[in-house]
C-alpha positions in Angstrom: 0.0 0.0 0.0 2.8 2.6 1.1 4.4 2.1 -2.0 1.5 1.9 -4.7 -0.1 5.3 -3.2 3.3 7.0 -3.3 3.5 5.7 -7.0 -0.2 7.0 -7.2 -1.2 3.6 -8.2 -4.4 4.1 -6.2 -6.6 1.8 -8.5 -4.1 -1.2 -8.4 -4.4 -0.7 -4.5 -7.8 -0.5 -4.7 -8.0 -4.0 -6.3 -5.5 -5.4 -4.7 -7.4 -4.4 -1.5 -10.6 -5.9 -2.4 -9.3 -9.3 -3.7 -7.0 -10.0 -0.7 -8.5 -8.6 2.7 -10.9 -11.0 2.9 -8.4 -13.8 2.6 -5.2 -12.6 5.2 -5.9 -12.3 8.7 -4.6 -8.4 10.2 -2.7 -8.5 13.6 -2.2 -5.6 15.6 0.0 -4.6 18.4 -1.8 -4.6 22.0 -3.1 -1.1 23.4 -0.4 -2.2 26.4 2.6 -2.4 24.0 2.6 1.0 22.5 4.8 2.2 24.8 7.4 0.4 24.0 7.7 1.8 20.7 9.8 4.4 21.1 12.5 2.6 23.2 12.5 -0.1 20.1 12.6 2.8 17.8 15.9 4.0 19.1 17.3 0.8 19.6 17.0 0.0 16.1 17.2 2.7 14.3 13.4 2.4 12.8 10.9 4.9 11.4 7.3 4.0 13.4 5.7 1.9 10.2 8.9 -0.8 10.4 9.1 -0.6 14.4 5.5 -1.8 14.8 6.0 -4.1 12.3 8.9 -5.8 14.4 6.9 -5.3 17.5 3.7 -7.3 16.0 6.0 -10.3 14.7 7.6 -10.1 17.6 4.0 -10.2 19.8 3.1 -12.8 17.6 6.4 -14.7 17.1 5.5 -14.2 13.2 8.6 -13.8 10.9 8.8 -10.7 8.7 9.4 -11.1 4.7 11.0 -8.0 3.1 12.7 -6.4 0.3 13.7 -3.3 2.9 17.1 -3.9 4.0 16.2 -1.6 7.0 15.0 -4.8 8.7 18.5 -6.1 8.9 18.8 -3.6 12.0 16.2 -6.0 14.2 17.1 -9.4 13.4 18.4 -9.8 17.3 14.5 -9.9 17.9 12.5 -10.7 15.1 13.1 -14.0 12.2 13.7 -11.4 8.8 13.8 -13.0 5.3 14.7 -11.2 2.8 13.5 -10.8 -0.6 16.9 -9.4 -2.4 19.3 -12.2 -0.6 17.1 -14.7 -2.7 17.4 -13.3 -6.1 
């Protein structure tokens, strides 16, 4: 989504939305963790989007699969695969 709206591809989002929501399940970070979102943030290095992304896999104990090599800063906490070290 970040990436198609900043390419205004806002129609391939918009399909893309409507074909695959109903089939993924959405996890969210617990009310009680927000707070430790900052701390994580400086420890990594992170903007907000990719430290709550870490904190939900880490909730969750869900890996994260990427093509941002940003991610390689929480690997101590969170299973990362990524994308480019495939190709």
């Amino acid at each position: 989504g970040v990436i198609l709206l900043r390419n205004n591809k806002h129609d391939i989002f918009s399909s893309f939305a409507s074909e695959i929501l109903e089939k993924i399940m959405i996890f969210s970070l617990p009310v009680s963790m927000y707070t430790t979102l900052p701390e994580y943030s400086k420890k990594t290095g992170l903007d907000f989007d990719d430290t709550y992304q870490c904190l939900v896999a880490k909730y969750y104990q869900l890996s994260i699969f990427t093509m941002d090599r940003g991610f390689e800063k929480a690997t101590d906490d969170v299973q990362v695969e990524f994308f480019y070290k495939r190709l």
